[in-house]
C-alpha positions as CSV (number, residue, x, y, z in Angstrom):
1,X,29.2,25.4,-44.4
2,X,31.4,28.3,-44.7
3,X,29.7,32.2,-44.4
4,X,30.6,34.7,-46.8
5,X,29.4,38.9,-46.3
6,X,28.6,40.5,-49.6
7,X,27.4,44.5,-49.7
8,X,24.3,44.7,-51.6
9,X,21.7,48.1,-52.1
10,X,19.1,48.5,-49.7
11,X,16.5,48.6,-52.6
12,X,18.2,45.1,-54.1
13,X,18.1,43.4,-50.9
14,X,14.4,44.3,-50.0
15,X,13.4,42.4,-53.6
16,X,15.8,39.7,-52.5
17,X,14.1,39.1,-49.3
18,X,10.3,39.6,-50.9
19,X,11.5,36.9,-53.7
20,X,12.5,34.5,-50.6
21,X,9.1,34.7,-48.5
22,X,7.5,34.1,-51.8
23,X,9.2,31.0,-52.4
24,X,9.3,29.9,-48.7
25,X,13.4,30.3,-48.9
26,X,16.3,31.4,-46.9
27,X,18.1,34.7,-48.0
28,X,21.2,32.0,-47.8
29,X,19.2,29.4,-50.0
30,X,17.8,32.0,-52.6
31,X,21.5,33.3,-53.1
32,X,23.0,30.0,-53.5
33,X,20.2,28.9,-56.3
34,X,21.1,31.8,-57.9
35,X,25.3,31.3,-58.1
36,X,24.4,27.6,-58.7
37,X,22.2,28.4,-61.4
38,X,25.1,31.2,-62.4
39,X,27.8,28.8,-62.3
40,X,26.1,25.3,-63.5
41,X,26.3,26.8,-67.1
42,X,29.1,26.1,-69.3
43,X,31.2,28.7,-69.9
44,X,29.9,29.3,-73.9
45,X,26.5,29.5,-72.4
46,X,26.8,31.0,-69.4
47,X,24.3,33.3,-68.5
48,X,24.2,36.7,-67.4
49,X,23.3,38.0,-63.8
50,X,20.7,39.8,-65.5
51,X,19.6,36.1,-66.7
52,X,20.0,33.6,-63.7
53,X,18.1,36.3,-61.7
54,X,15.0,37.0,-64.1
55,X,13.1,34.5,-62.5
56,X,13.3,37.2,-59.1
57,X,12.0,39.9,-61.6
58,X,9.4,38.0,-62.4
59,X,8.5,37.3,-59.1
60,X,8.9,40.9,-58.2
61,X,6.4,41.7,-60.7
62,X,4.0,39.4,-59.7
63,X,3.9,40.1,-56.2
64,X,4.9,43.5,-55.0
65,X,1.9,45.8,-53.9
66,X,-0.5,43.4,-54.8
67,X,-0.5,41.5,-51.4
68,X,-0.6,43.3,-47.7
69,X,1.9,42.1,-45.1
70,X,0.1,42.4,-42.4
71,X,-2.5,39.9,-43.8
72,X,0.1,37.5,-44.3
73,X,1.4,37.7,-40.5
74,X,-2.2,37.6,-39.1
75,X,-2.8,34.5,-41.3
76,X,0.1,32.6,-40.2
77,X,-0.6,33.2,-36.7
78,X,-4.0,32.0,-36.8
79,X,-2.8,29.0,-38.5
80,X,0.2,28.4,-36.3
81,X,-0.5,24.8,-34.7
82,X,2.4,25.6,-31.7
């Protein structure tokens, strides 16, 4: 698979990466959803960036500052079976 290095803002990236652990995603795999989701539309109907990313948003709204990090790592490494 070929590797591509895009600049985004530190703030942008942050919500990328929350919207990933969320879903159980890559960075890689969240990005590529998104340009495949981008791209799969025809070109009348193509959606905006603003669009094929409103499902992050939502996500964003959901989640951020209503869960605690550090519960989340303590969890998982109770749970870890290796």
């Amino acid at each position: 698979m070929a590797k591509i290095m895009i600049s985004l803002p530190q703030e942008f990236l942050k919500k990328v990466d929350l919207a990933a652990k969320a879903q159980g995603r890559s960075r890689s795999e969240l990005t590529r959803e998104a340009l495949r989701t981008l791209l799969s539309e025809s070109q009348g109907d193509r959606r905006s960036w603003k669009e094929a990313l409103a499902p992050l948003k939502e996500l964003e709204r959901q989640w951020v500052g209503r869960w605690n990090s550090t519960d989340i790592v303590h969890y998982y490494r109770a749970t870890d079976p290796g």
